[in-house]
C-alpha positions in Angstrom: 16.4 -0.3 7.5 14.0 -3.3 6.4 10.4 -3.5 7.6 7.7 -6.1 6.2 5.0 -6.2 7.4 1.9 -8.4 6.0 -2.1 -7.5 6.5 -5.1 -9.8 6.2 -8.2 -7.7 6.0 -11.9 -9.0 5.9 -14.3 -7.0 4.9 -18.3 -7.5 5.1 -20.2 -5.3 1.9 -24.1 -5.3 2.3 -25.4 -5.0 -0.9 -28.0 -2.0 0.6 -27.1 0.5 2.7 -24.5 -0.5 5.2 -21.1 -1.2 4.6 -18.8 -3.2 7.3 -14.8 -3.4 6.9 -13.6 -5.9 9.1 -10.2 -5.8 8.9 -7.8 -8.9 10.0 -4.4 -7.1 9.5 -0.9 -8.9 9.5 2.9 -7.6 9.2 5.7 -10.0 8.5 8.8 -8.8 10.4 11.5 -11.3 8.2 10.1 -14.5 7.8 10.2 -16.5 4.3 7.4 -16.5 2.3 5.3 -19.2 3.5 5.9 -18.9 7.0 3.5 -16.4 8.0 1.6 -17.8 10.6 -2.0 -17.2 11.6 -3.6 -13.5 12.1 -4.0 -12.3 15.8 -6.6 -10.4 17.4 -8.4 -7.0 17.0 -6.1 -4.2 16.3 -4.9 -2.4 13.0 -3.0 -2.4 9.8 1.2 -2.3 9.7 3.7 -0.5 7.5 7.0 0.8 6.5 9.1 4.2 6.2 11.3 5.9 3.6 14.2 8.3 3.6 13.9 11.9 1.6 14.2 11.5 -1.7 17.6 13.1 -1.4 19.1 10.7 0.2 22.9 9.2 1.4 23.7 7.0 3.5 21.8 4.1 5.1 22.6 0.4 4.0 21.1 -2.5 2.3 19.3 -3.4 5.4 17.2 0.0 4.6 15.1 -2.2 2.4 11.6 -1.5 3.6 9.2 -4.4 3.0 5.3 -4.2 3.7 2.7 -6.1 2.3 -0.7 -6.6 3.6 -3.4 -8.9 2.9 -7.2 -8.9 3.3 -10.1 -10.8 2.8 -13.6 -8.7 1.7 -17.1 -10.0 1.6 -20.4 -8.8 0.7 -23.0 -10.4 2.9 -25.7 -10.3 0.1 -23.8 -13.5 -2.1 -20.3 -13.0 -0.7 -17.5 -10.9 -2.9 -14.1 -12.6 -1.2 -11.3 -10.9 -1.8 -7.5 -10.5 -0.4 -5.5 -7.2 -0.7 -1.8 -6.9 0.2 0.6 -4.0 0.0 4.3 -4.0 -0.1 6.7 -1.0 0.7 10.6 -1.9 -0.6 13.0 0.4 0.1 14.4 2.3 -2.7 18.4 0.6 -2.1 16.8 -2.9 -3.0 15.3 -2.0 -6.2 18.0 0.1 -7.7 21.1 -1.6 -5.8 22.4 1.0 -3.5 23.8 1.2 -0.5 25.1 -2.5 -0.1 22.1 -4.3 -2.3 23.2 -6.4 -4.1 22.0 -6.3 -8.0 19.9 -9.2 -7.0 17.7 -7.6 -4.5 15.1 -6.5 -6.6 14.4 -9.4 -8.0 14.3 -11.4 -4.8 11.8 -9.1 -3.5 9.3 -9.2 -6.7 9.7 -12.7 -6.9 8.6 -13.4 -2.9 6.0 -11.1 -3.8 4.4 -12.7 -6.5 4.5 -15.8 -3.7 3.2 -14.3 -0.9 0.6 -13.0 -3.8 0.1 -16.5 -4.4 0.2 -18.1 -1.0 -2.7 -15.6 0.1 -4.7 -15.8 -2.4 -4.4 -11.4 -2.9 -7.0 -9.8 -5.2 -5.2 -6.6 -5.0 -1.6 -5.7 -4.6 -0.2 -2.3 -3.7 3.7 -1.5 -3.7 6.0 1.5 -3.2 9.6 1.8 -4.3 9.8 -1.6 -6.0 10.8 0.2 -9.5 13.0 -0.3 -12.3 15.2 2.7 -11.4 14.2 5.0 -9.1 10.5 5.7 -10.5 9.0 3.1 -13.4 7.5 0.7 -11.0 7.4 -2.8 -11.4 4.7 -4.4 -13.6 3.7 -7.6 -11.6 2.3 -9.1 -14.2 5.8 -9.3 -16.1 6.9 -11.2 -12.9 4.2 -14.0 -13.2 0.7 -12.1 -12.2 -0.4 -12.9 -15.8 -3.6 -11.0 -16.5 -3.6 -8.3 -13.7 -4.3 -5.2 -14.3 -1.2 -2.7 -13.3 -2.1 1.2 -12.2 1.1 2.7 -12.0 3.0 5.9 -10.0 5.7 7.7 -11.2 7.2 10.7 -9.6 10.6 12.3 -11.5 10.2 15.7 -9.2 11.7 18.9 -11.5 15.5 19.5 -11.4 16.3 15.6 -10.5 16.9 14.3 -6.6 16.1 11.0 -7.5 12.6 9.6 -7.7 9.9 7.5 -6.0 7.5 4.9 -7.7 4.6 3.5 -6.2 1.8 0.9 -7.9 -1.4 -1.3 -7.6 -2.6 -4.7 -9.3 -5.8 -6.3 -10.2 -6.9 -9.7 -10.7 -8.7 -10.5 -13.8 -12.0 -10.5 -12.1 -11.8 -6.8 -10.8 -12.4 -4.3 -14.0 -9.9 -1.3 -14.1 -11.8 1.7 -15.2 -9.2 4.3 -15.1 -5.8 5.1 -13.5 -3.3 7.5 -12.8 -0.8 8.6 -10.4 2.4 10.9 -10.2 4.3 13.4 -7.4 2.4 14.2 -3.8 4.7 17.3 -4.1 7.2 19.7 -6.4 10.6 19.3 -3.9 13.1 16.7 -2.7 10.2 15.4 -0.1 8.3 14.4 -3.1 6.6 11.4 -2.8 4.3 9.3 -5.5 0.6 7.8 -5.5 -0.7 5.3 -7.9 -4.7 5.6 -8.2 -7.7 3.9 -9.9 -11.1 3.6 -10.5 -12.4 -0.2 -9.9 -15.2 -2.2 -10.1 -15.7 -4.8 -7.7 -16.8 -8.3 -8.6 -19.9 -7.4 -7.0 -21.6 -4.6 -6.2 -20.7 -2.7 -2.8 -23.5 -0.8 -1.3 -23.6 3.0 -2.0 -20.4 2.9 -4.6 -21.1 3.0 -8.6 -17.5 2.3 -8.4 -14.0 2.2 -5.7 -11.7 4.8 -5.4 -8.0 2.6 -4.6 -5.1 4.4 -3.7 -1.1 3.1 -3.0 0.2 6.2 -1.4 3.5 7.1 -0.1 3.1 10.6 1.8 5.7 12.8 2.0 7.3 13.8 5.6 5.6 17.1 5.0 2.1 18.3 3.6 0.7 17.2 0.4 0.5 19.5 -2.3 -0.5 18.0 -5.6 -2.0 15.0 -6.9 -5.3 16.0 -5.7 -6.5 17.3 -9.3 -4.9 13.3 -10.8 -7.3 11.3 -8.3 -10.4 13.7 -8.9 -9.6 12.8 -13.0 -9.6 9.4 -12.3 -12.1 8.7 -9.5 -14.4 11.2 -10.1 -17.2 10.6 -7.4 -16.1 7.7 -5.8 -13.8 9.4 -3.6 -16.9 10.8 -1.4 -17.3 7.9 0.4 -16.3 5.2 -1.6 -12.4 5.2 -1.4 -9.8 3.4 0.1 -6.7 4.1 0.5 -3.1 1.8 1.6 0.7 2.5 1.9 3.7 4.6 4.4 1.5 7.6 5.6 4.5 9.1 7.3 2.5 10.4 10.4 0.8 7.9 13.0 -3.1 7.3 12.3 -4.3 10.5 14.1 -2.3 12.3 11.8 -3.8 10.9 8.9 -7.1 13.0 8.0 -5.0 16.1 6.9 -3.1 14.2 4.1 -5.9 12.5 3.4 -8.2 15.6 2.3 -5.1 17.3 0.5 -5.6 14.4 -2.1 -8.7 12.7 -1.8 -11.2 15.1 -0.5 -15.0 13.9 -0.2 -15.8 12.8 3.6 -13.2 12.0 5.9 -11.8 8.5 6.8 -14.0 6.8 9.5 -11.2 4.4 9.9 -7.2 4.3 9.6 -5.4 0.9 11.2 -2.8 0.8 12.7 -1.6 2.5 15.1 1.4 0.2 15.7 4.8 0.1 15.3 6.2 -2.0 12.0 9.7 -0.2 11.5 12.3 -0.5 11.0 15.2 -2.9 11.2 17.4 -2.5 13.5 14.7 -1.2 16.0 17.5 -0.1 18.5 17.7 2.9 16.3 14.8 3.1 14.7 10.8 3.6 15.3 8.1 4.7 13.2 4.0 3.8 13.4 3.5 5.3 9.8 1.9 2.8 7.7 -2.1 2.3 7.5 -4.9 1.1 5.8 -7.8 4.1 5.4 -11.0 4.1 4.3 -14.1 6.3 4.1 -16.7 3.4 3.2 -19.2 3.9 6.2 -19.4 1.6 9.0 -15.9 0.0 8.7 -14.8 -2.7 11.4 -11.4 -3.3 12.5 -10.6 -6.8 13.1 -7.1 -7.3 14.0 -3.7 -7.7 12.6 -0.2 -9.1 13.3 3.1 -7.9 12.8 5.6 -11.0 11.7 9.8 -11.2 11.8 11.6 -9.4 9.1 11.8 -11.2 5.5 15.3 -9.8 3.8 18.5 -8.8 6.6 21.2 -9.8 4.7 20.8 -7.3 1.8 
């Protein structure tokens, strides 16, 4: 199955006391890079979906491609800056199922350009890996002087793996990071995490708690003891979170306290489908942008045509 899904997120910081997320959200549905067109109305965030980790079957078109894209500001002297996350399913990065070798590559590369082309300050992935779980250091693959927070998750006794990663321009300081397994079984999943400063200062947060998630079908049972290392108290109020959720937006809040604690989102877009290719067979509303920051906004977003079906 292939899914992409692009999001453009603007987000309004006051320097003081209230913070405003206003999120312009986009998913590309299979065009090239380049050829996303403009974001649409109010609405949410978009996403993908992944097999077990012990998995057969399913072809190249399983690729599962999400990216989204935002655009933050803080009102006091503006802080602009564009996110976009990226889910690839695991048969393009290691070649299975009918990928070709080639895949990979293809999909790192329109990365880096739709990276590019949006002018992204922070990049999360899932499942684009060398192997099964080392994920791909985008600033190997021309993001030269990003910072990389990488996810690995190898579960005991083998079943494969699951990678998942985030990336910083130069002008956002990474001030620690981490990341592993969401659980000890074949559902395993893996988070990447890290402790950021902003460019400027965001009302309320000494720092940001980011996370690149990809939940498992069931509950989450570890990492939880990884982000409190890293983020310390920024995940009170101060942490937000992207990636495949597994579980529509109402069902969010549970997996959300199993590994970041500290108050509960006050926001989780979309609620809308983004998967999977071909949608005859397949359906899924599982992939979401979260946030605890108070007084978040949700702008809008728009799901686009699939980028890779002949893989």
């Amino acid at each position: 199955r292939e899914r992409s899904a692009r999001l453009s997120s603007a987000v309004a910081m006051p320097a003081l006391s209230e913070i405003a997320l206003l999120l312009l959200v986009g998913a590309l549905r299979g065009v090239a890079a380049g050829d996303a067109s403009e974001p649409a109305a109010a609405a949410d965030l978009a996403g993908s979906r992944t097999e077990p980790l012990l998995r057969k079957g399913g072809g190249a078109s399983g690729a599962n491609l999400t990216n989204r894209i935002g655009e933050v500001a803080v009102l006091d002297g503006p802080l602009e800056v564009t996110t976009l996350f990226w889910n690839v399913h695991w048969q393009c990065s290691v070649a299975a199922s009918g990928a070709s070798g080639a895949c990979k590559d293809r999909a790192a590369s329109a990365l880096v350009d739709l990276v590019r082309g949006a002018k992204a300050r922070i990049v999360a992935t899932v499942e684009l890996s060398d192997g099964m779980s080392s994920p791909v250091d985008l600033s190997t693959r021309g993001l030269d002087d990003w910072a990389h927070a990488g996810g690995s998750c190898e579960p005991p006794g083998g079943g494969g793996g699951d990678s998942a990663a985030l990336a910083f321009a130069p002008e956002w300081q990474v001030l620690s990071s981490g990341g592993g397994c969401l659980r000890s079984d074949f559902d395993t999943r893996a988070f990447a995490v890290a402790r950021v400063a902003p460019p400027a200062p965001v009302a309320g947060c000494a720092s940001l708690c980011v996370v690149a998630i990809h939940a498992p079908h069931s509950e989450i049972t570890k990492g939880d003891e990884e982000v409190a290392r890293v983020c310390g108290d920024s995940v009170q109020r101060c942490t937000v979170a992207m990636g495949d959720w597994n579980v529509p937006a109402s069902g969010v809040a549970p997996l959300w306290s199993a590994l970041i604690g500290g108050d509960l989102p006050n926001l989780a877009v979309p609620d809308e489908r983004t998967c999977c290719f071909p949608e005859s067979t397949h359906y899924g509303e599982f992939d979401h942008l979260v946030t605890n920051i108070p007084g978040t906004k949700d702008l809008g977003f728009e799901v686009m045509p699939y980028q890779i079906l002949e893989e």
